[in-house]
C-alpha positions, 0 to 999 in steps of 0.5 A: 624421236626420229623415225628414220627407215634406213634399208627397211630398217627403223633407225629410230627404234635401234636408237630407242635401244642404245640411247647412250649413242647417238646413230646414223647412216651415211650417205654411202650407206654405213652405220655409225655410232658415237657415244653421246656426252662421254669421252672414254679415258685409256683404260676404258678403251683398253678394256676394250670400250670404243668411243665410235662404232661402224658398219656396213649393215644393221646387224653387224652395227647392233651387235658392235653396240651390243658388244659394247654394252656387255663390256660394261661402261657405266655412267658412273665410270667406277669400272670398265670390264 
């Protein structure tokens, strides 16, 4: 695992957390995730599910992923809420 500090924040443990993305910063600073191995279909995406999340700073990047997680994409895709 990579343990990345990024702006005193560990990268590494943030990817321990949502394991189902694959995370990094950019050079200009932004986060990024993208979902790993999966590629959402329209209704997912319609019920809000994103395939790629950003932001400028750890927090607002953690809860996006967060969101995401409470939106209900599962591996078995029988439903996206």
């Amino acid at each position: 695992m990579d343990m990345q500090q990024t702006s005193g924040y560990d990268l590494g443990a943030l990817r321990a957390s949502f394991p189902g993305w694959s995370l990094f910063q950019s050079d200009a600073g932004t986060f990024y995730a993208t979902r790993c191995d999966v590629r959402l279909n329209d209704a997912e995406i319609k019920a809000g599910l994103q395939q790629t999340v950003s932001a400028d700073d750890v927090a607002t990047f953690e809860a996006l992923l967060h969101e995401q997680s409470l939106k209900g994409w599962r591996r078995d895709r029988s439903r996206a809420v």
